[in-house]
N, CA, C and O of each residue as an XYZ file, in Angstrom:
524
protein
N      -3.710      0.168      3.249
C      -3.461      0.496      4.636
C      -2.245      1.426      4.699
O      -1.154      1.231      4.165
N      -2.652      2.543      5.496
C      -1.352      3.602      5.559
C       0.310      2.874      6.082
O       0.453      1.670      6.292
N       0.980      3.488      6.161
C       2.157      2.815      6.502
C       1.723      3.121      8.226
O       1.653      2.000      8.731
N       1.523      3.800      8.913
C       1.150      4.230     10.044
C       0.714      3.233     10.809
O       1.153      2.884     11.905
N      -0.556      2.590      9.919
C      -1.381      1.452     10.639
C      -0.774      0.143     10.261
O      -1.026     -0.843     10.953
N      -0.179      0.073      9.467
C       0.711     -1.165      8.749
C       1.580     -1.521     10.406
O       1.461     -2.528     11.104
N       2.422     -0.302     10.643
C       3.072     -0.607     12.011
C       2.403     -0.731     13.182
O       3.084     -1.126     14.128
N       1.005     -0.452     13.427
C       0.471     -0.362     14.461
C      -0.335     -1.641     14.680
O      -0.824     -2.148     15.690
N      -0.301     -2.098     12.987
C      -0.781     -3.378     13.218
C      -0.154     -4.414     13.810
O      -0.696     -5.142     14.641
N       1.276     -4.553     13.322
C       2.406     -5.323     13.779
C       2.555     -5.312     15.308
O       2.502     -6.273     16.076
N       2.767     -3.911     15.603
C       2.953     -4.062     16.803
C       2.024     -4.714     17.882
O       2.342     -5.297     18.919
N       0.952     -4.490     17.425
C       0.079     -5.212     18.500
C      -0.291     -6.675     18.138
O      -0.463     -7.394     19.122
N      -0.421     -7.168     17.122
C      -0.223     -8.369     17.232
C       0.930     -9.296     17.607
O       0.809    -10.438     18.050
N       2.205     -8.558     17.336
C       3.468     -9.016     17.957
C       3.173     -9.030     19.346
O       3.445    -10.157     19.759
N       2.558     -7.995     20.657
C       2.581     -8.292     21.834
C       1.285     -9.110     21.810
O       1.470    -10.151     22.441
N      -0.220     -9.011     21.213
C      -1.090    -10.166     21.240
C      -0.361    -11.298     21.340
O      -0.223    -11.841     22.436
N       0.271    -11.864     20.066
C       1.331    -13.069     20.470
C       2.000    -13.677     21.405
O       2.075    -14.863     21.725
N       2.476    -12.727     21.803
C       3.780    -13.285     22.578
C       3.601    -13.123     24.143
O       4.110    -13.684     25.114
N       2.488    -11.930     23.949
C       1.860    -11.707     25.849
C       0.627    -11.620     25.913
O       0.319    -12.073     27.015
N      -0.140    -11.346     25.451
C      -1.762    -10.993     26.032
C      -2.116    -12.416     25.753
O      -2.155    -13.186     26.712
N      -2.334    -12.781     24.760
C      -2.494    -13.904     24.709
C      -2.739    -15.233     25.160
O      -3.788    -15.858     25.315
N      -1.434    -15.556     25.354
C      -1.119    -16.781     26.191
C      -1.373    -16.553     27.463
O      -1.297    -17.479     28.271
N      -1.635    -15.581     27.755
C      -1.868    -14.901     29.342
C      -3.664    -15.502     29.777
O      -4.168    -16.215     30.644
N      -4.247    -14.525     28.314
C      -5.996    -14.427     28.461
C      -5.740    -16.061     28.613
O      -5.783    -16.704     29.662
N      -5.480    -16.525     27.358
C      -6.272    -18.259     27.019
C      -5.999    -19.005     28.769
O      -6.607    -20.040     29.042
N      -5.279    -18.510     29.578
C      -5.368    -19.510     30.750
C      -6.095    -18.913     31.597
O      -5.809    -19.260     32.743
N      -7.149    -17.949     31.518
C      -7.981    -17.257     32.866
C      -8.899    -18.520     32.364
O      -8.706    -19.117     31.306
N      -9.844    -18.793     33.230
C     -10.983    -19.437     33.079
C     -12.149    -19.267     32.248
O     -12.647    -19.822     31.269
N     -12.400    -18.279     33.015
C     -13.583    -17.248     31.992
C     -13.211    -16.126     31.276
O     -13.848    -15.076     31.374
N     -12.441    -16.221     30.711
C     -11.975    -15.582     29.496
C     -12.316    -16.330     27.808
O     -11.739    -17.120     27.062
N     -13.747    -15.439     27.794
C     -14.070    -16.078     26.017
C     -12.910    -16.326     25.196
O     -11.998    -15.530     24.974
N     -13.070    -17.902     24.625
C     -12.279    -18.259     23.761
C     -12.852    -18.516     22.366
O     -14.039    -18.835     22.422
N     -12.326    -18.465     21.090
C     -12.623    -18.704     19.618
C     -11.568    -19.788     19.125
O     -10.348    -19.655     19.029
N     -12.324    -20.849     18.852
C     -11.189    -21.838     18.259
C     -11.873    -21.962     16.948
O     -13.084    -22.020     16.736
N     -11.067    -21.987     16.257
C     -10.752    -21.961     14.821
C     -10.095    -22.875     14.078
O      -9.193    -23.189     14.855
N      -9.942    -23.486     13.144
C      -8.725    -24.654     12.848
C      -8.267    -23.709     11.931
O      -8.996    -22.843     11.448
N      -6.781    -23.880     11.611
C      -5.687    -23.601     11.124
C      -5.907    -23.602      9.915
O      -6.024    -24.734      9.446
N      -6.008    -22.799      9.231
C      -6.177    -23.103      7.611
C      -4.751    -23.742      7.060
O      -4.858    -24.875      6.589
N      -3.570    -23.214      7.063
C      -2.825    -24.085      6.591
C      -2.332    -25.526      7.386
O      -1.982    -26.500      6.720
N      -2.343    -25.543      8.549
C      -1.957    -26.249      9.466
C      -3.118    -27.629      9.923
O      -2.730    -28.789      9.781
N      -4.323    -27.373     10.386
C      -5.468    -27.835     10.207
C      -5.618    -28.284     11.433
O      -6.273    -29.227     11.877
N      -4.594    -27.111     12.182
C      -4.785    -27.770     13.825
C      -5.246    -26.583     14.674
O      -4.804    -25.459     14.435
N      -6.316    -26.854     15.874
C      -7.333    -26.007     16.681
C      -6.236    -24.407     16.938
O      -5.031    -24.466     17.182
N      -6.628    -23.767     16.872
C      -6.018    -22.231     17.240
C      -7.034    -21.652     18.126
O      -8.147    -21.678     17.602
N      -7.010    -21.146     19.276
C      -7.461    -20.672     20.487
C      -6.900    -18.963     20.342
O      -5.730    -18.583     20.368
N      -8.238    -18.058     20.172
C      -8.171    -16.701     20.438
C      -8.947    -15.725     21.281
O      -9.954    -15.088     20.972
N      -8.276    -15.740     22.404
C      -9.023    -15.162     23.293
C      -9.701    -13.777     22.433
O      -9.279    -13.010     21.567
N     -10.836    -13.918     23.108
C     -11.732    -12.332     22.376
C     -12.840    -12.099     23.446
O     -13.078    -12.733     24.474
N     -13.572    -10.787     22.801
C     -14.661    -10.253     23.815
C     -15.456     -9.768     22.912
O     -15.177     -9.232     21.840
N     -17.096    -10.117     23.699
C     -17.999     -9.891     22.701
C     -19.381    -10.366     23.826
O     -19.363    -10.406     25.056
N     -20.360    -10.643     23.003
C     -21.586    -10.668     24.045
C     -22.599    -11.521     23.143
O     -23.070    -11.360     22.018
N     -22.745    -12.660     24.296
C     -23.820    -13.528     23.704
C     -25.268    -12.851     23.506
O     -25.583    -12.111     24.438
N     -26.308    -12.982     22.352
C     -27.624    -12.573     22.492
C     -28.337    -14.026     21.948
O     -28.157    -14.369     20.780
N     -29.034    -14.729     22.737
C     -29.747    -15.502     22.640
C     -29.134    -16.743     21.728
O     -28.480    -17.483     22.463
N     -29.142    -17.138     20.536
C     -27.906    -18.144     20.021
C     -26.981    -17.582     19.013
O     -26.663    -18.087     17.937
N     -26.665    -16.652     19.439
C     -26.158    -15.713     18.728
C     -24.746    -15.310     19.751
O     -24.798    -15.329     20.981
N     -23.515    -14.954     18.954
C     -22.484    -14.372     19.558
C     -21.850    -13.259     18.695
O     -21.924    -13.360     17.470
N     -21.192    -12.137     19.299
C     -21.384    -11.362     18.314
C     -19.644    -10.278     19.187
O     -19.382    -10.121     20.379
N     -18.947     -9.834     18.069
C     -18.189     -9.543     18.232
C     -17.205     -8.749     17.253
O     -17.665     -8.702     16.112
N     -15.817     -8.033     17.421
C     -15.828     -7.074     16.349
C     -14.399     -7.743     16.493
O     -13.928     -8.241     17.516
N     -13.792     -7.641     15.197
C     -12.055     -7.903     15.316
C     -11.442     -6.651     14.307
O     -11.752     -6.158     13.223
N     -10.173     -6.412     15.547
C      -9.522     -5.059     15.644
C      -9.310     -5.084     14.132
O      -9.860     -4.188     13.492
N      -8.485     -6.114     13.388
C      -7.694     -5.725     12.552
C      -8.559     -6.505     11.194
O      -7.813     -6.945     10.319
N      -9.401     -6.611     11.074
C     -10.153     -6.861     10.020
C      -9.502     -8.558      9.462
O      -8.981     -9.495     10.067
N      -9.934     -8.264      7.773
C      -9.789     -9.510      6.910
C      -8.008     -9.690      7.554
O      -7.648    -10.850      7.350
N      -7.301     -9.158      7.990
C      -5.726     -9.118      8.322
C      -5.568    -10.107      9.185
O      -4.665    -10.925      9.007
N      -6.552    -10.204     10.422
C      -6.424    -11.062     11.863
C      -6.397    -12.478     11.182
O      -7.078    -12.631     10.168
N      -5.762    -13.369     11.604
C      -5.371    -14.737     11.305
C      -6.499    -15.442     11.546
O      -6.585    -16.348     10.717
N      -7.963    -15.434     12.777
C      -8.655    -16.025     13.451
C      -9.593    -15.523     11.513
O      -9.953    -16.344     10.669
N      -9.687    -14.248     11.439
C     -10.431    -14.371     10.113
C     -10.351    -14.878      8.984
O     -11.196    -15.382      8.244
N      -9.164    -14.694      8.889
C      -8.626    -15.283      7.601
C      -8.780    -17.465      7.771
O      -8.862    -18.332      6.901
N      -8.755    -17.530      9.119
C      -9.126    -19.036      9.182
C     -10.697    -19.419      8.943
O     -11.198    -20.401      8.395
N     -11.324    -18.193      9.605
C     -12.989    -18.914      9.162
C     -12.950    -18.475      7.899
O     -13.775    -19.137      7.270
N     -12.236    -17.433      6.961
C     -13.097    -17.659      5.508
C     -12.629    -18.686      5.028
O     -13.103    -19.005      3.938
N     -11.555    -19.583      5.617
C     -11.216    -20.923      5.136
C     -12.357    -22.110      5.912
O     -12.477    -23.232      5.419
N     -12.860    -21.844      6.708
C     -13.743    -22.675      7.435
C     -14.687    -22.383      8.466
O     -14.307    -22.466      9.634
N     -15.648    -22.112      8.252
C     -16.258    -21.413      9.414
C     -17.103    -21.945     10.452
O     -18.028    -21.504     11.134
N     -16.388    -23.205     10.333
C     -17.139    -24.181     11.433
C     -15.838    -23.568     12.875
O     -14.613    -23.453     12.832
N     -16.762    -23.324     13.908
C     -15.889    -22.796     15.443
C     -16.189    -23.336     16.264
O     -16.898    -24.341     16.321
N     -15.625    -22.674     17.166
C     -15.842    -23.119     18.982
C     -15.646    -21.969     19.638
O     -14.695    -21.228     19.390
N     -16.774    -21.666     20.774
C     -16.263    -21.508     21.544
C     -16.921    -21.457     23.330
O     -17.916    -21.974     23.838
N     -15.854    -20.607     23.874
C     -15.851    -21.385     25.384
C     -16.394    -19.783     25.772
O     -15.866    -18.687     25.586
N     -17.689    -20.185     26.394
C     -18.184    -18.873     27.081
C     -18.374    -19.404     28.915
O     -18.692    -20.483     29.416
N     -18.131    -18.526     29.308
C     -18.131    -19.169     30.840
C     -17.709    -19.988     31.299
O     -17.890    -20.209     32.496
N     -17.061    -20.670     30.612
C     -16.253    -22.259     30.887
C     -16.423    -22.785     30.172
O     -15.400    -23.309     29.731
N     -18.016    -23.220     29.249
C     -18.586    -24.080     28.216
C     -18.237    -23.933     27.210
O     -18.277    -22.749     26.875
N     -17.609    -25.086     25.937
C     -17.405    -25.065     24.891
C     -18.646    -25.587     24.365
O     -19.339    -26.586     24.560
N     -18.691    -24.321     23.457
C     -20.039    -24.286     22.178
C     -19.827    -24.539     21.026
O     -18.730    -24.126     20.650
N     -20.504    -25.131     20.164
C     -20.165    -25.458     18.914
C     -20.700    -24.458     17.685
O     -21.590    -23.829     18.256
N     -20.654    -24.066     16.581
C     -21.000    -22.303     16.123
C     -20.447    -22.519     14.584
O     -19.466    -23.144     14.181
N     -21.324    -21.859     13.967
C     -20.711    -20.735     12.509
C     -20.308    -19.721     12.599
O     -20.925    -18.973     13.357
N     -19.206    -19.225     11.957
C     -18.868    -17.961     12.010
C     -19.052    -17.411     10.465
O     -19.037    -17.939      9.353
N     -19.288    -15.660     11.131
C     -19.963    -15.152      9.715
C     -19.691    -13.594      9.726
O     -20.425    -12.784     10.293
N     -18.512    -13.270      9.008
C     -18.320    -12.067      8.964
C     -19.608    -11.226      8.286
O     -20.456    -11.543      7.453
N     -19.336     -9.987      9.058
C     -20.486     -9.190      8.694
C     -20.037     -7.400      8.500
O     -20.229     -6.412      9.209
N     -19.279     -7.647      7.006
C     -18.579     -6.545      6.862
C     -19.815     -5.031      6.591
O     -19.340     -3.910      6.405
N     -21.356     -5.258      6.613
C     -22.238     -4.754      6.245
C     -22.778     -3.586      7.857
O     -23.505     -2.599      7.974
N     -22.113     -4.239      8.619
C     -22.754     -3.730     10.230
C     -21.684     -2.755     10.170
O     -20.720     -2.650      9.412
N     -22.103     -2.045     11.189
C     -21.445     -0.746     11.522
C     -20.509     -1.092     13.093
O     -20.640     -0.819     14.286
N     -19.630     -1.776     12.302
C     -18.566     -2.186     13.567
C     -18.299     -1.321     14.800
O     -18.196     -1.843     15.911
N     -18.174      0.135     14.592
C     -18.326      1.003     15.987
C     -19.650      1.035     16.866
O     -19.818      1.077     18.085
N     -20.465      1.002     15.865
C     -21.789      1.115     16.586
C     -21.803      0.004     17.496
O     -21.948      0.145     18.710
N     -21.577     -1.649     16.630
C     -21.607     -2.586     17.514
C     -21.016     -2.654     18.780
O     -21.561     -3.278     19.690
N     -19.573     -1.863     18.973
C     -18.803     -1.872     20.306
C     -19.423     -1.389     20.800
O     -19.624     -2.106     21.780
N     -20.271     -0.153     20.936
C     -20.800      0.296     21.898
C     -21.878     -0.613     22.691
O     -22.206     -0.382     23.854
N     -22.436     -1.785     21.830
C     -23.264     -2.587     22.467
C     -22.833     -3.758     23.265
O     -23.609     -4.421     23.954
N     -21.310     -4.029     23.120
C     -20.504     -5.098     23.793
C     -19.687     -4.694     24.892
O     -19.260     -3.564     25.132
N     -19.507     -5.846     25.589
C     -18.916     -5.169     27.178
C     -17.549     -4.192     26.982
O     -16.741     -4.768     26.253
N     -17.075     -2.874     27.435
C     -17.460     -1.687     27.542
C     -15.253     -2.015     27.602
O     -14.386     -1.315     27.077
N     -15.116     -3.048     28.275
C     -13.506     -2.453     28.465
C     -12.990     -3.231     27.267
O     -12.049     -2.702     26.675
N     -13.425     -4.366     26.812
C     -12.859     -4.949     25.518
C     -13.250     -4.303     24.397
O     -12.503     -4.436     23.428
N     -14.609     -3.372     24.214
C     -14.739     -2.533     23.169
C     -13.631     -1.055     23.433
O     -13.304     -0.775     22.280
N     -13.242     -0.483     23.960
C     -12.199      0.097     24.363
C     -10.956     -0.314     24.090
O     -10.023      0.423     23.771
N     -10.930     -1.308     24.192
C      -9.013     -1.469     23.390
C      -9.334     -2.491     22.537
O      -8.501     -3.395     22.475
N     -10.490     -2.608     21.746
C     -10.513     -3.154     20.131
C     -10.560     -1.616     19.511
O      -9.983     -1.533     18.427
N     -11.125     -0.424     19.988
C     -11.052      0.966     19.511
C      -9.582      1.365     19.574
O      -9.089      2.061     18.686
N      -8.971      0.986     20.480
C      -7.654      2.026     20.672
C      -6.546      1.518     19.438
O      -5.774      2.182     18.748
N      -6.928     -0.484     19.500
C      -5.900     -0.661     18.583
C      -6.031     -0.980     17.128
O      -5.202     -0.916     16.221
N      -7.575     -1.422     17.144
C      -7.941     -1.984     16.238
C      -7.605     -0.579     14.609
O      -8.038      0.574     14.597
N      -6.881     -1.146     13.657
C      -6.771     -0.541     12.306
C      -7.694     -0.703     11.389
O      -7.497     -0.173     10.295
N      -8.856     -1.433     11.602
C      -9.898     -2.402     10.543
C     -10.654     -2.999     10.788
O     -10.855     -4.137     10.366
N     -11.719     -1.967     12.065
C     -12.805     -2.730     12.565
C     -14.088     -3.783     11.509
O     -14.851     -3.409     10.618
N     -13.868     -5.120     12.091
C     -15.079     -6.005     11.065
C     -15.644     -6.541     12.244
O     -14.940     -6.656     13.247
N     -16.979     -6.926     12.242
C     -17.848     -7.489     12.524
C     -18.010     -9.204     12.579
O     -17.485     -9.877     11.693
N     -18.434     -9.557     13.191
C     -18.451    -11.153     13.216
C     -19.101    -11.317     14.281
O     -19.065    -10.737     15.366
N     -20.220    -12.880     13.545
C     -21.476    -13.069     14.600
C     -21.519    -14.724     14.411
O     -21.814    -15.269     13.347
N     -21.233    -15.296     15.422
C     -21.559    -17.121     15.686
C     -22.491    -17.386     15.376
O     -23.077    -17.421     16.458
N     -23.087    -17.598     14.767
C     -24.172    -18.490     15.051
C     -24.455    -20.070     15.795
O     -24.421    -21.023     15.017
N     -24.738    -20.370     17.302
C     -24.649    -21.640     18.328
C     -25.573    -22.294     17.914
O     -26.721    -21.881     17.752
N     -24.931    -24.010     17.576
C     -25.350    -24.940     17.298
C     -25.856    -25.399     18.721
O     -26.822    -26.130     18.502
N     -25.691    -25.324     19.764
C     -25.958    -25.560     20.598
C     -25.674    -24.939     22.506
O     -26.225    -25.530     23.435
């Protein structure tokens, strides 16, 4: 990773952290991804955007194998999450093989827009709903 995106990564996960964040996880309907903690082994809540297709959820993360929410499912890829209010129960399954831009264009239109603007390491990732 260039030094360029090295900082661009930081920076936006430093304000993900500390503001977008904690902001999204309290709207209502704001899709959530819970994950357990790989070192910790306790629930982690990441607001994201993406688009259900039938039992299927499907979604792109900005910063690739780097994002913490990824690096927790290749430790476990049992998830959750909350679409419309409802918590779903799910596999997660990176899918470094898809053409991560292409996919934004198929997901709702303002969260694919600033996973483009910030994202350094577009990857792919698709739920599969247990229920």
């Amino acid at each position: 990773m260039s030094r360029y995106h090295e900082l661009k990564h930081r920076v936006v996960t430093s304000f993900q952290r500390r503001v977008a964040n904690p902001i999204s996880r309290a709207l209502p309907g704001q899709t959530l991804l819970e994950t357990t903690g790989r070192k910790s082994g306790q629930p982690r809540r990441t607001p994201i955007g993406g688009r259900r297709t039938g039992r299927e959820f499907w979604f792109v993360s900005e910063h690739g194998e780097k994002s913490q929410y990824v690096r927790n499912i290749q430790a476990d890829p049992r998830v959750r999450l909350r679409l419309n209010g409802k918590w779903h129960s799910g596999t997660a399954h990176l899918v470094p093989e898809d053409d991560a831009r292409a996919r934004l264009k198929a997901l709702p239109r303002m969260n694919s827009a600033a996973v483009r603007a910030v994202g350094t390491d577009l990857l792919t990732l698709r739920v599969d709903l247990a229920d």
